[in-house]
TORKOL-4160 file (C-alpha; in steps of 0.2 Angstrom, whole numbers, padded with zeros to 4 digits, m for minus):
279
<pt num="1" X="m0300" Y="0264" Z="m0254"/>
<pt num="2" X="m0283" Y="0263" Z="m0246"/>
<pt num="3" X="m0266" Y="0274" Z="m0250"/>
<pt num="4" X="m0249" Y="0271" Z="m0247"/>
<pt num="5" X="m0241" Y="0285" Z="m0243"/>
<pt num="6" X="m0224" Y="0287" Z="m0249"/>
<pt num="7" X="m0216" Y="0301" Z="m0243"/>
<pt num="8" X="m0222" Y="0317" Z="m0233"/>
<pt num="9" X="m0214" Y="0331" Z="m0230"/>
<pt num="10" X="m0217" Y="0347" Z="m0220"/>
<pt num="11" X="m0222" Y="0362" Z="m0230"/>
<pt num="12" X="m0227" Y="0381" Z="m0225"/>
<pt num="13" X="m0233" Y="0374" Z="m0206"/>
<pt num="14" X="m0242" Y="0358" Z="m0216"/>
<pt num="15" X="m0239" Y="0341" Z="m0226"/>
<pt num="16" X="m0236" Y="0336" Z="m0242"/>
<pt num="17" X="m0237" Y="0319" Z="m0245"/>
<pt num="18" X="m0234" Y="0308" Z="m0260"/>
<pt num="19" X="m0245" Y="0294" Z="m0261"/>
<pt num="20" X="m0249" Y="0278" Z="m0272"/>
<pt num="21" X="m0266" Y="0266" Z="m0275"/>
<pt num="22" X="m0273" Y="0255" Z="m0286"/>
<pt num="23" X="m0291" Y="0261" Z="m0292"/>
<pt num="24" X="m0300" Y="0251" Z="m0302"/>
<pt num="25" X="m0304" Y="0263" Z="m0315"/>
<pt num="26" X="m0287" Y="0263" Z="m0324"/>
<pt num="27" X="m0281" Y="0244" Z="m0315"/>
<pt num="28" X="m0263" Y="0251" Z="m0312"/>
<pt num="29" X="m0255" Y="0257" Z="m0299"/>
<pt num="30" X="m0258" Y="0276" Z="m0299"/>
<pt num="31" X="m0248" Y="0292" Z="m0290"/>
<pt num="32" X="m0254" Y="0309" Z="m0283"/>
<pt num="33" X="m0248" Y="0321" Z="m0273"/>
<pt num="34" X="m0259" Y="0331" Z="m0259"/>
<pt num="35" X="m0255" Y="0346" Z="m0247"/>
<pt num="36" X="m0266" Y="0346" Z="m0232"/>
<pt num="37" X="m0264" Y="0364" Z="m0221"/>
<pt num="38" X="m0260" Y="0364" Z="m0205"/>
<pt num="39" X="m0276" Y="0363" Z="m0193"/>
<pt num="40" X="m0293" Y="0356" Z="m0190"/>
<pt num="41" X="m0300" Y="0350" Z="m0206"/>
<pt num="42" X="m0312" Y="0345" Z="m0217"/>
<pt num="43" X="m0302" Y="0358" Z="m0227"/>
<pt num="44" X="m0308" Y="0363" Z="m0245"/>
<pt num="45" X="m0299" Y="0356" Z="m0259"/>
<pt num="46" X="m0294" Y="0361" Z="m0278"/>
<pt num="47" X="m0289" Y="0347" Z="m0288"/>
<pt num="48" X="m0275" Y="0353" Z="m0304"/>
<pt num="49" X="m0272" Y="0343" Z="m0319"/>
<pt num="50" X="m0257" Y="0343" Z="m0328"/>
<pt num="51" X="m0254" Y="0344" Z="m0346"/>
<pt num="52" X="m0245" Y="0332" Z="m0358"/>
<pt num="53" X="m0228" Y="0323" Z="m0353"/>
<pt num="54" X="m0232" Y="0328" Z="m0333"/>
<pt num="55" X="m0231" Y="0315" Z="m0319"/>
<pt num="56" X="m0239" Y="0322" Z="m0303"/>
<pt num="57" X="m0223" Y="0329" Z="m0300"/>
<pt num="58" X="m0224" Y="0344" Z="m0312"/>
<pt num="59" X="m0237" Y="0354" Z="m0302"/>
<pt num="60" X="m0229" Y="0347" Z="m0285"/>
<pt num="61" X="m0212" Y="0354" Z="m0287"/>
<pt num="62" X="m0214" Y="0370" Z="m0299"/>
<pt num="63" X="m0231" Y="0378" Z="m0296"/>
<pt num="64" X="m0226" Y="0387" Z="m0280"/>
<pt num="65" X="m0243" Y="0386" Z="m0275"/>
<pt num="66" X="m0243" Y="0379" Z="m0257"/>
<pt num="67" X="m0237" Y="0395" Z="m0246"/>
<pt num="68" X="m0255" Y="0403" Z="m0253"/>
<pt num="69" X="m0262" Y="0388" Z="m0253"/>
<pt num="70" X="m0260" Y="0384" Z="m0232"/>
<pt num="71" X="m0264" Y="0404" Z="m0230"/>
<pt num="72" X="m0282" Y="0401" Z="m0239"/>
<pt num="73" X="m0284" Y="0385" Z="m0229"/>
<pt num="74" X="m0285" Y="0375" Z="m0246"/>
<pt num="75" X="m0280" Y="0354" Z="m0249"/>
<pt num="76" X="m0272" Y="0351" Z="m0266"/>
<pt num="77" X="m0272" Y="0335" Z="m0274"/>
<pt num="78" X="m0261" Y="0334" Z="m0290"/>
<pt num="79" X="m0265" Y="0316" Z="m0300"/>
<pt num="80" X="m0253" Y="0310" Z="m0315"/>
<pt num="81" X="m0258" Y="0313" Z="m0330"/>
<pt num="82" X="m0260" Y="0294" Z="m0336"/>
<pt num="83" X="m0260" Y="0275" Z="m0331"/>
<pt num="84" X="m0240" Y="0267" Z="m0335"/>
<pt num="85" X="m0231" Y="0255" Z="m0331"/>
<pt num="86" X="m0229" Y="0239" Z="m0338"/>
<pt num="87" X="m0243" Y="0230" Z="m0350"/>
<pt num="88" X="m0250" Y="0249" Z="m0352"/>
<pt num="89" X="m0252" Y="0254" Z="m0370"/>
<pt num="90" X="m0240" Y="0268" Z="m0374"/>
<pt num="91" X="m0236" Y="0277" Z="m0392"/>
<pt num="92" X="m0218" Y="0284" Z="m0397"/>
<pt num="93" X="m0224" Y="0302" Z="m0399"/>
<pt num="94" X="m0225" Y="0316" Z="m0382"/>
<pt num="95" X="m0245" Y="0318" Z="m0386"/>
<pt num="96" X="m0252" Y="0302" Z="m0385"/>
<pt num="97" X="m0252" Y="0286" Z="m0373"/>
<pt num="98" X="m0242" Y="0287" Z="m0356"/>
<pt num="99" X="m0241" Y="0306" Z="m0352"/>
<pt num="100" X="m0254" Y="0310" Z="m0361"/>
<pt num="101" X="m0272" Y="0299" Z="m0356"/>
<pt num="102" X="m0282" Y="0318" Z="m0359"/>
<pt num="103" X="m0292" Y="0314" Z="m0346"/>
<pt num="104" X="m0307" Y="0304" Z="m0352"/>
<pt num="105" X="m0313" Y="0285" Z="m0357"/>
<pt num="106" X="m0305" Y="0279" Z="m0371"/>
<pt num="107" X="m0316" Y="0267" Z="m0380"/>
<pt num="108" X="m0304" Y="0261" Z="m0393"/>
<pt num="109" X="m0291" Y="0247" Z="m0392"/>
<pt num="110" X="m0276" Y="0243" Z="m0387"/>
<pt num="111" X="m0280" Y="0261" Z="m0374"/>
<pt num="112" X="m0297" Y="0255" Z="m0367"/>
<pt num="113" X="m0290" Y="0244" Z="m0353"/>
<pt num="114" X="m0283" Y="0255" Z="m0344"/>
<pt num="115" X="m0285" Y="0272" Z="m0349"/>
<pt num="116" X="m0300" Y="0277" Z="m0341"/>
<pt num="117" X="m0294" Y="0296" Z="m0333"/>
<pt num="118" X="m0313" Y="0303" Z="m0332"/>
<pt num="119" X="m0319" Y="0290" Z="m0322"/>
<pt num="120" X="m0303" Y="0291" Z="m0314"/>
<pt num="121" X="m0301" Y="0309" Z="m0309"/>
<pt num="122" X="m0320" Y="0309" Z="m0305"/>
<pt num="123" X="m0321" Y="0295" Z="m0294"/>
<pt num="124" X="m0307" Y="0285" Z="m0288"/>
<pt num="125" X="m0294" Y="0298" Z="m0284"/>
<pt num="126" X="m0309" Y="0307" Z="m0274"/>
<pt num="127" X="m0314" Y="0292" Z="m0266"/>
<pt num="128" X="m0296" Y="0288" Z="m0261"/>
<pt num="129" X="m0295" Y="0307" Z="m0255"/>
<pt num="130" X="m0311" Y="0307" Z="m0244"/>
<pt num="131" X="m0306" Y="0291" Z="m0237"/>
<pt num="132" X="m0288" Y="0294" Z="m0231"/>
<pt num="133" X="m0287" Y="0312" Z="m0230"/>
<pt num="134" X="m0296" Y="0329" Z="m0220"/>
<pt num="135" X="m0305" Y="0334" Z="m0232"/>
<pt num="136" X="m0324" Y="0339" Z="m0238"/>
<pt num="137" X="m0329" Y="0331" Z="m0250"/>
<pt num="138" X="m0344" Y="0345" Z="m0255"/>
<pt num="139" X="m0331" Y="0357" Z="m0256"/>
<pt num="140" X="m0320" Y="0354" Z="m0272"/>
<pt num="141" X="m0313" Y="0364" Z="m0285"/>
<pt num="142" X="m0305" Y="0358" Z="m0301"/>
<pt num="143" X="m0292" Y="0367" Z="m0311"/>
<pt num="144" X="m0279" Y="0362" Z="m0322"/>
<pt num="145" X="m0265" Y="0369" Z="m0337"/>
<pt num="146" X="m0266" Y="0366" Z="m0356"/>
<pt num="147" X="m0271" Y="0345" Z="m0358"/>
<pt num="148" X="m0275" Y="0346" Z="m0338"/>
<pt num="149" X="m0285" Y="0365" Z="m0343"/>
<pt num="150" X="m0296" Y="0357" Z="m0356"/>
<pt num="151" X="m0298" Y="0342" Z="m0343"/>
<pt num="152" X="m0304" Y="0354" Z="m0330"/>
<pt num="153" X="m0317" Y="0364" Z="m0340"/>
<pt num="154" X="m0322" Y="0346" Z="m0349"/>
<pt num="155" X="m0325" Y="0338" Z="m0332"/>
<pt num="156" X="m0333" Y="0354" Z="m0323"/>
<pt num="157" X="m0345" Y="0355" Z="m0335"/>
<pt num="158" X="m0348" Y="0339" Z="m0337"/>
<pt num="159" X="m0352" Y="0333" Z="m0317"/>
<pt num="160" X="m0357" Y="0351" Z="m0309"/>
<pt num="161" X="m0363" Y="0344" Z="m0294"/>
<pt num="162" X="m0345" Y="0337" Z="m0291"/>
<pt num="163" X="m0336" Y="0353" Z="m0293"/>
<pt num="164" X="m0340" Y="0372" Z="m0285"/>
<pt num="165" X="m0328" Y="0380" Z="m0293"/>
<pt num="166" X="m0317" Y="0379" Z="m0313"/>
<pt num="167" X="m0299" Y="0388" Z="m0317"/>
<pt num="168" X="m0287" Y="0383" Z="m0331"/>
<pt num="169" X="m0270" Y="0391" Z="m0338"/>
<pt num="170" X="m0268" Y="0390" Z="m0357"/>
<pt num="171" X="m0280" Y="0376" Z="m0358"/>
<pt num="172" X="m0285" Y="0367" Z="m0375"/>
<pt num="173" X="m0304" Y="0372" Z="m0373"/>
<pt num="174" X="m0307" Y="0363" Z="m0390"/>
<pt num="175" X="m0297" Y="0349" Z="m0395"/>
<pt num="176" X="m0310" Y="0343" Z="m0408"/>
<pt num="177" X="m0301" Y="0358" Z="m0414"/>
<pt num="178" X="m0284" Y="0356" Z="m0415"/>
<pt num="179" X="m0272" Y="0344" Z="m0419"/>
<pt num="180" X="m0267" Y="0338" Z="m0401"/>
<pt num="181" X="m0283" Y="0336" Z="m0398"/>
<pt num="182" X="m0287" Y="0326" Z="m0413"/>
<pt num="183" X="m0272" Y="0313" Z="m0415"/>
<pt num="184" X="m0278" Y="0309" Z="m0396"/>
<pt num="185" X="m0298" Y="0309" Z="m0398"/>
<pt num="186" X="m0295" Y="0298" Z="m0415"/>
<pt num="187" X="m0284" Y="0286" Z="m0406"/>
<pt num="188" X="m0296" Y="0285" Z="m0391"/>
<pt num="189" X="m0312" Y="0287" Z="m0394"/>
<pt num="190" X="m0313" Y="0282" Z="m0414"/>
<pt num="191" X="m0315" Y="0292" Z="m0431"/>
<pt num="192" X="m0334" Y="0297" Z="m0427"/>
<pt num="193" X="m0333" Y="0313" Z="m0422"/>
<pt num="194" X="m0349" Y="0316" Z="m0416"/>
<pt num="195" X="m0343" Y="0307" Z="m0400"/>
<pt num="196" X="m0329" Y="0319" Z="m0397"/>
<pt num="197" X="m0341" Y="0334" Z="m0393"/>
<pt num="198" X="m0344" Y="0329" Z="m0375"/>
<pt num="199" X="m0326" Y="0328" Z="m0371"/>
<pt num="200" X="m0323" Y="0349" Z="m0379"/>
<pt num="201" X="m0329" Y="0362" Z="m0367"/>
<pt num="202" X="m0330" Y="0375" Z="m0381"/>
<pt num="203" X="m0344" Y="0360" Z="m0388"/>
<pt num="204" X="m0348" Y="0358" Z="m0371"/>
<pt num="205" X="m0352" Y="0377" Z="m0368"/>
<pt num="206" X="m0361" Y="0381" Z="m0383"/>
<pt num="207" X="m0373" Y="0367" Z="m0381"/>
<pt num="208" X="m0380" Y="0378" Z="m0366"/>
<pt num="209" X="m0381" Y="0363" Z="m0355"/>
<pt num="210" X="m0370" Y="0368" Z="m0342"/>
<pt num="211" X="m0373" Y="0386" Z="m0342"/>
<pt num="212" X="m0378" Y="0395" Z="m0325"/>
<pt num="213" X="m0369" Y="0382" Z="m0311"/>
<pt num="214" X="m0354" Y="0392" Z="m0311"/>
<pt num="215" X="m0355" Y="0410" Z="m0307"/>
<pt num="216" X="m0337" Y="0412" Z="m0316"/>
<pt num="217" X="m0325" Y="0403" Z="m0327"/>
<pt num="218" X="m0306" Y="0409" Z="m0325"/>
<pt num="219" X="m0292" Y="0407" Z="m0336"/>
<pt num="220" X="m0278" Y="0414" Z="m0339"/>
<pt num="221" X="m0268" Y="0413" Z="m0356"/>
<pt num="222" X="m0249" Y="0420" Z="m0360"/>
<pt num="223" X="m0249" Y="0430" Z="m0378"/>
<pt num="224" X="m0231" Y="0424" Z="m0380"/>
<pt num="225" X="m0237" Y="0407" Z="m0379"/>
<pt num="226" X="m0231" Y="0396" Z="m0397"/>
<pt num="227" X="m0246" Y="0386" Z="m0394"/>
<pt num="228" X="m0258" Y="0398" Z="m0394"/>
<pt num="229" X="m0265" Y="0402" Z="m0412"/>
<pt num="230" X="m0261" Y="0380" Z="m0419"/>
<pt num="231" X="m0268" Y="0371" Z="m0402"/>
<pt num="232" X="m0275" Y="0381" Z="m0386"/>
<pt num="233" X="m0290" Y="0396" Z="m0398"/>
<pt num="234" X="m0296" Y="0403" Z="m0381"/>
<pt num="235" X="m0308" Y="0414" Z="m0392"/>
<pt num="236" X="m0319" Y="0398" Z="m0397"/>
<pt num="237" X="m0324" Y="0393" Z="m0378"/>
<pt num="238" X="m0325" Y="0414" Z="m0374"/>
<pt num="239" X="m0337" Y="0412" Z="m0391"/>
<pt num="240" X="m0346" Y="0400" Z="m0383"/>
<pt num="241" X="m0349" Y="0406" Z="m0365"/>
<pt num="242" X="m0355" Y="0422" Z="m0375"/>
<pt num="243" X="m0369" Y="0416" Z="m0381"/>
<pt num="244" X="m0375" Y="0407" Z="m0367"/>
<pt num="245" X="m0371" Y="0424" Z="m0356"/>
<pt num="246" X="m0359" Y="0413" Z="m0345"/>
<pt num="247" X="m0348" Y="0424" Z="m0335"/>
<pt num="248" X="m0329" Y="0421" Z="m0341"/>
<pt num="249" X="m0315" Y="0430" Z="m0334"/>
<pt num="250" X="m0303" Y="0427" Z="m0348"/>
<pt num="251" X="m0287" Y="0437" Z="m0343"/>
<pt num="252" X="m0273" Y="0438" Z="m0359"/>
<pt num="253" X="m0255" Y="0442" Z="m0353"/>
<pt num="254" X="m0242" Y="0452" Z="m0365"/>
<pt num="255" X="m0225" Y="0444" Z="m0363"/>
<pt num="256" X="m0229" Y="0428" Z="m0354"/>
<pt num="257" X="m0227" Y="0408" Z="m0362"/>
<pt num="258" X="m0233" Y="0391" Z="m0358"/>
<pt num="259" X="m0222" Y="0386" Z="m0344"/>
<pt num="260" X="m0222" Y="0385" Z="m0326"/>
<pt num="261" X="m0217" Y="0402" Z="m0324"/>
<pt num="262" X="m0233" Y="0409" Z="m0332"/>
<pt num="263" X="m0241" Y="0398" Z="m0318"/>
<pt num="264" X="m0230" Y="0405" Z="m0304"/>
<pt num="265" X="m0235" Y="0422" Z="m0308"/>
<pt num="266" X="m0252" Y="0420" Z="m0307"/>
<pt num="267" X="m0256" Y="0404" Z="m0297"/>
<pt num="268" X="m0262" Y="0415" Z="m0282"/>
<pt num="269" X="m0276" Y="0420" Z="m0288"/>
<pt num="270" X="m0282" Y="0406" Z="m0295"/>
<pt num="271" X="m0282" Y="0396" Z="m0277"/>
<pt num="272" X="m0288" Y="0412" Z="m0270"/>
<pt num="273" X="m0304" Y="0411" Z="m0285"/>
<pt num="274" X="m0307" Y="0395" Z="m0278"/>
<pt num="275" X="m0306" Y="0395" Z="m0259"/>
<pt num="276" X="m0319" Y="0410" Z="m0260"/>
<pt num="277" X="m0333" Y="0399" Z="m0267"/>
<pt num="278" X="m0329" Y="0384" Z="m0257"/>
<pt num="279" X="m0330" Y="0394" Z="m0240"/>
């Protein structure tokens, strides 16, 4: 699969390049960003997802994350969050449509077409990666914050031969559960609930399915965050890898919110969770 590469730019002794390609999962034209470290590859690499309104640029330009990222030898890819453009189906509100595709398969018109971000995220843009870029394609991590959390522990557990390794910040680990989560699963996948349990990791968890491929889970969750009692309830995936016995290292902050600065602070030790179990 080919990429253009639109800009690249030298950054902590590597490259960060912005790149663009057509997959045919979504049928549009669809961006990324990837930071490959200086040296000889195949490098690891740790895939972040980004929550609602984001492009891939929210990740690029405000994680801080690539002066760890070339010390631990680790590629990042950062994907948009949704197919747009032109002839794309799009909604008024910030939650749902362009900005907001919650990474799976809509089912539902008018978002079916295109708005396809499971099959997207899981094979396209990794495809396109392996293809064009220095990295291994058995060594990847996935991590991601709130809509972009719940899409990493969703997809993680979903496809644990694709992944090694899971992290999220404030991530909506239930969104059969909460209204975000609703408003988009209604509008993409339908009114029969019983089809939004594979796309909820707290569903996903307590099912048992995927318990044992990871040795831990990480997430880290501000208590100063507004959305954290209405949309993100943390306690119902912690519930859930309980009883299943599934190692969770859920780490709760006094003082800290759900911006980019809560990611800042603690982005290091979430690309040093991943590079040591993709060594």
């Amino acid at each position: 699969m080919s990429v253009e590469i639109l800009s690249a730019h030298r950054c902590f002794g590597g490259t960060l390049s912005i790149c663009r390609h057509s997959p045919a999962a979504t049928g549009t034209p669809m961006r990324f960003s990837i930071f490959i470290p200086e040296g000889r590859g195949r490098f690891p690499a740790l895939t972040f997802l980004a929550g609602l309104t984001c492009t891939e640029e929210n990740f690029t330009t405000k994680a801080g994350a690539y002066g760890r990222a070339a010390e631990l030898g680790l590629a990042i890819v950062a994907p948009d969050t949704s197919p747009r453009g032109e002839g794309v189906a799009n909604d008024e509100a910030y939650d749902l449509g362009q900005g907001a595709g919650f990474y799976i398969d809509a089912t539902e018109a008018p978002w079916a077409p295109h708005f396809r971000m499971e099959t997207y995220v899981t094979r396209d843009l990794p495809a396109a990666v392996r293809d064009n870029f220095p990295v291994d394609a058995s060594r990847q991590g996935v991590a991601g914050h709130s809509m972009g959390g719940h899409g990493a522990l969703t997809l993680a557990l979903k496809y644990p031969d694709r992944y090694r390794s899971v992290s999220a910040f404030a991530p909506i680990v239930s969104p059969s559960r909460c209204p975000w989560g609703e408003k988009a699963f209604t509008a993409y996948l339908g009114d029969d609930r019983s089809r939004w349990a594979a796309h909820d990791a707290s569903a996903l968890m307590a099912s048992g399915g995927p318990v044992g491929h990871f040795d831990d889970i990480l997430i880290d969750q501000g208590l100063a965050d507004p959305f954290l009692e209405s949309q993100l309830k943390p306690a119902l995936f912690e519930d859930a890898c309980a009883m299943h016995r599934q190692k969770l290292t859920l780490r709760r902050h006094e003082g800290y919110d759900h911006s980019y600065y809560f990611i800042q602070t603690f982005i290091g030790d979430h690309l040093a969770f991943h590079a040591g179990r993709l060594k």
